[in-house]
N, C-alpha and C positions, 0 to 999 in steps of 0.2 A: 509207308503208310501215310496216308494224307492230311490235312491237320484238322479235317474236319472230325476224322475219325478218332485222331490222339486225342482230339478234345472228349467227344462221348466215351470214350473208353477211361479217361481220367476222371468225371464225372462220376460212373461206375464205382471206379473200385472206390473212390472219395466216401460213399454212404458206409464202405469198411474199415473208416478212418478214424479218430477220432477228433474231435474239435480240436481240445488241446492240442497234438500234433498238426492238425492241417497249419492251426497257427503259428506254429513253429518253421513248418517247413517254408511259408509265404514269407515269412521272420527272415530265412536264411537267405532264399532267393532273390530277397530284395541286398542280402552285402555280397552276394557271388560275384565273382570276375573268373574274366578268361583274360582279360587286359594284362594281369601278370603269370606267370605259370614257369614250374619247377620241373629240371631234366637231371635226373641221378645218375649218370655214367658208370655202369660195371661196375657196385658198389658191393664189398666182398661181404659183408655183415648183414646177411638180412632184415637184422634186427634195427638197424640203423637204417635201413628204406623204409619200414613201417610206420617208423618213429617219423620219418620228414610226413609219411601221407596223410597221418595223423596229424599233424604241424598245419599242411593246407588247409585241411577240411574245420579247424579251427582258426585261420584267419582266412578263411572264404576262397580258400586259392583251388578253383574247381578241377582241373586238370593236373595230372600227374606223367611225367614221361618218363622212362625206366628202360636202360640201354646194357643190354650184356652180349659180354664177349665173352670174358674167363669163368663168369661167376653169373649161377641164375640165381632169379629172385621169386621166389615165391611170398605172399604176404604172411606175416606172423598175425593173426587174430586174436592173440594174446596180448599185441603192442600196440595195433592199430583203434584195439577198444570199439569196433563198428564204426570206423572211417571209412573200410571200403566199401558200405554200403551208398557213400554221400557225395564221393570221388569219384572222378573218372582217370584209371589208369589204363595208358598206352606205352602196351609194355613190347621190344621192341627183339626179334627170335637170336636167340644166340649165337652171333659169329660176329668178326672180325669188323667189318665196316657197318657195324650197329648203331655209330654214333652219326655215322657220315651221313645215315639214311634219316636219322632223327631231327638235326641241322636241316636237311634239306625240307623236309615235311615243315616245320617251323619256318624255315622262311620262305617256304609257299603261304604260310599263316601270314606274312607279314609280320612275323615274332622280328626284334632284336636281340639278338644273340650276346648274354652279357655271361661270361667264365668266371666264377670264385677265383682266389689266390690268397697267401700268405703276404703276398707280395706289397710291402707298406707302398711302396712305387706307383703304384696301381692305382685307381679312381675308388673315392670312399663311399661306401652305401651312403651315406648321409649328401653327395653331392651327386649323386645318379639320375640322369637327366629320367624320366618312366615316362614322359607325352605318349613316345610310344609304345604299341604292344612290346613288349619285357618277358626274354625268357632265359632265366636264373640255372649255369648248369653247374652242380657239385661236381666235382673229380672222387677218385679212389679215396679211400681212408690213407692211404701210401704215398701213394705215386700224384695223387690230386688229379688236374686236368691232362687228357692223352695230348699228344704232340699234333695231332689232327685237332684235338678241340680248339686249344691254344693257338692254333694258326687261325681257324672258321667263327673263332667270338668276334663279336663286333667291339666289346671293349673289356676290362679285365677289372675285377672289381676286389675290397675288399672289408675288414671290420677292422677298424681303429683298435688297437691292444695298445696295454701298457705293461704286462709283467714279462719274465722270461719264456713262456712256455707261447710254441710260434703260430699254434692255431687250435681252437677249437673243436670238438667234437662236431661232424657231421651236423646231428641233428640238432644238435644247440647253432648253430651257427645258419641252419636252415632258420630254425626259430628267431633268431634275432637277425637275421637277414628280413625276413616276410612280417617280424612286427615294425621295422622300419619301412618299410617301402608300403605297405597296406595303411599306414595310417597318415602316410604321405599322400597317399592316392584318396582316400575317403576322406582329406581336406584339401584335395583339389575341386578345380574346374573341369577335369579330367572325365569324359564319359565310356569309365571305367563296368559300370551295370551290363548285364545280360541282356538279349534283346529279350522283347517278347516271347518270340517262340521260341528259344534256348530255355526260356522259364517253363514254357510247358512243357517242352521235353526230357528235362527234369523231373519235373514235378509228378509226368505219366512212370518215368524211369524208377524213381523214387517209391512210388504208392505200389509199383510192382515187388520192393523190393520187400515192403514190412505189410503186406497184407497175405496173408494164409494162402496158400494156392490161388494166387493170383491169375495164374496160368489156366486154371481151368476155369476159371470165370471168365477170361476175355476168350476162350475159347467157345463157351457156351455163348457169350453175350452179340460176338460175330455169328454165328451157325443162325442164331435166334433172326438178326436185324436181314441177313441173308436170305432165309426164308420169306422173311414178309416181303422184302424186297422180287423176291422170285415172284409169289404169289400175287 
């Protein structure tokens, strides 16, 4: 669709909107990033992928990547609380070299491939170079990163601990991974923001999602602009 059209058709549903929310949603769009973004590798707990998506879409992290081989993922709506309405998950079909295809897609994005780890050895979130695009992959609740990820990261990262217990829960560890790096990046020089048109594609994505059959309004509202255009 063209963007002259996203825009009239965002327009549209906008009069179905309310003030409140519009100003909420222009609120959000202004701290979104694609500059950093989360990849969940074959994560066996569903309940624990809902939890990280929910994690993004509360520190602005707009993209979500979700890789199965052993174990699919469907979203729990009961965890997520309506994050997948806000979120863009790119979820990746069940088999074997899941993750190989995910990596590649990513750095076609020009993402940086950075892999979690237990591993005190490893580079500290707190010293994580982010200039560039940043993309954050959790391993299994088990087994952590595959032996293919661990080879394809660009560098290997982790959370400073001090008791005996060697790591953290998933989603806690997403969360304090993404309040460290998000609040490093929003007191950079880092032009970390959405482009324009990523804002309004959102924004038409969005209004389609919390407005009442949306679907039949921009259906009528095409048919309508069609006609006069015929005639």
């Amino acid at each position: 669709m063209d963007r002259e059209k996203v825009r009239q058709l965002t327009t549209m549903l906008e009069a179905y909107v309310t003030e409140n929310k519009i100003r909420l949603i222009d609120q959000v769009l202004a701290k979104r990033t694609r500059h950093l973004t989360v990849v969940l590798e074959d994560i066996y707990h569903a309940q624990n992928a809902s939890a990280v998506m929910r994690t993004c879409d509360c520190f602005g992290i707009q993209d979500l990547y979700v890789t199965q081989n052993l174990h699919d993922y469907n979203v729990n709506p009961n965890v997520v609380r309506g994050a997948s309405k806000w979120t863009t998950l790119h979820k990746y079909e069940r088999e074997e070299d899941s993750i190989n295809k995910c990596i590649a897609d990513l750095k076609k994005k020009n993402y940086r491939i950075v892999g979690t780890t237990p591993n005190p050895e490893s580079a500290s979130i707190h010293t994580l170079n982010i200039e560039e695009r940043t993309a954050v992959i959790f391993g299994t609740e088990k087994q952590g990163l595959s032996d293919y990820a661990k080879a394809n990261v660009d560098e290997l990262i982790h959370i400073p601990m001090h008791g005996f217990t060697e790591s953290f829960n998933i989603s806690v560890s997403a969360a304090l991974i993404l309040n460290e790096l998000t609040s490093r990046l929003h007191n950079s020089e880092i032009d970390w923001r959405l482009t324009q048109e990523e804002k309004e594609d959102l924004k038409f994505e969005w209004y389609q999602n919390i407005v009442k059959r949306s679907d039949l309004l921009i259906n009528i509202f095409l048919k309508e602009h069609s006609e006069k255009i015929d005639g």
